[in-house]
C-alpha positions in Angstrom: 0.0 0.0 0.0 1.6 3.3 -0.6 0.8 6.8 0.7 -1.0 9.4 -1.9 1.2 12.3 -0.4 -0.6 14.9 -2.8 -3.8 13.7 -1.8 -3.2 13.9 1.8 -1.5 17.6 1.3 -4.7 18.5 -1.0 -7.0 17.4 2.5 -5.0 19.2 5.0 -5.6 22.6 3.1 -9.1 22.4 2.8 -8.8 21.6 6.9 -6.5 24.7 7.6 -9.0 27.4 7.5 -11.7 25.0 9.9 -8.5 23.7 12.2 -9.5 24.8 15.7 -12.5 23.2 14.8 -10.9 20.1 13.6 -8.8 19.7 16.6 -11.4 20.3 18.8 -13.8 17.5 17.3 -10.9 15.1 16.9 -10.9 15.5 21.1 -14.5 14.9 21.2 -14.2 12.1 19.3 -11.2 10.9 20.6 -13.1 10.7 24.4 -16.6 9.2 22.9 -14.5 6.1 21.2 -12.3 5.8 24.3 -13.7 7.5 27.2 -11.1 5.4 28.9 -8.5 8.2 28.3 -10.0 11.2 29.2 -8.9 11.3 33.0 -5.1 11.7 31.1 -5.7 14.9 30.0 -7.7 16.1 33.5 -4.8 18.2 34.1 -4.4 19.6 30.2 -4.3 22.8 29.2 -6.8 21.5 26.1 -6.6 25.3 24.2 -2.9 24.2 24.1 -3.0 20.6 23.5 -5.7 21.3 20.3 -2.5 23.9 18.8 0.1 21.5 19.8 -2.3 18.4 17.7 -2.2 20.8 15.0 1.5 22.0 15.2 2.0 18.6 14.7 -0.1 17.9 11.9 1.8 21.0 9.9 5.1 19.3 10.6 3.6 16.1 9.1 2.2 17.2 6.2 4.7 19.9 5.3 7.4 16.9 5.5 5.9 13.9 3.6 8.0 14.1 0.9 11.2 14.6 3.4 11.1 10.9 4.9 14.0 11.6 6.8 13.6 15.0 8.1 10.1 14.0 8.9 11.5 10.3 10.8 14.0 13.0 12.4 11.1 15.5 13.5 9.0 12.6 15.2 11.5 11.2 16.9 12.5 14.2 18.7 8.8 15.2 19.4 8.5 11.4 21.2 11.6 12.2 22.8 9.9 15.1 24.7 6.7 13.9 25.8 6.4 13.6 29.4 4.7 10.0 30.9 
């Protein structure tokens, strides 16, 4: 199986002008499938977690086509989260 880049980057600018909105319903949904992980985020700042979902996202997208800057990128953001 191999990944439509363009097609992805085509989707994520038609979600950029609705993205606190996206963010914010990928929460909701997020705690109706698995309701289970809510009490993880009690303490979360969730104004900030919804920009730091989408910061994310960005460096994603904007990185597909760099495999190795984006491996690079992810490992360093899962080197910094806090368990």
């Amino acid at each position: 199986m191999s990944l439509n880049v363009e097609l992805l980057e085509q989707s994520f600018e038609k979600i950029k002008p609705r993205s606190d909105e996206f963010a914010a319903s990928f929460y909701d949904n997020l705690f109706a499938a698995h309701p289970e992980v809510k009490p993880l985020f009690a303490e979360t700042n969730m104004a900030k977690q919804r920009k730091l979902l989408l910061a994310s996202l960005v460096l994603v997208v904007d990185n597909l086509r760099k495999p190795t800057v984006l491996e690079n990128a992810l490992k360093n953001l899962g080197a910094r989260l806090d368990y």
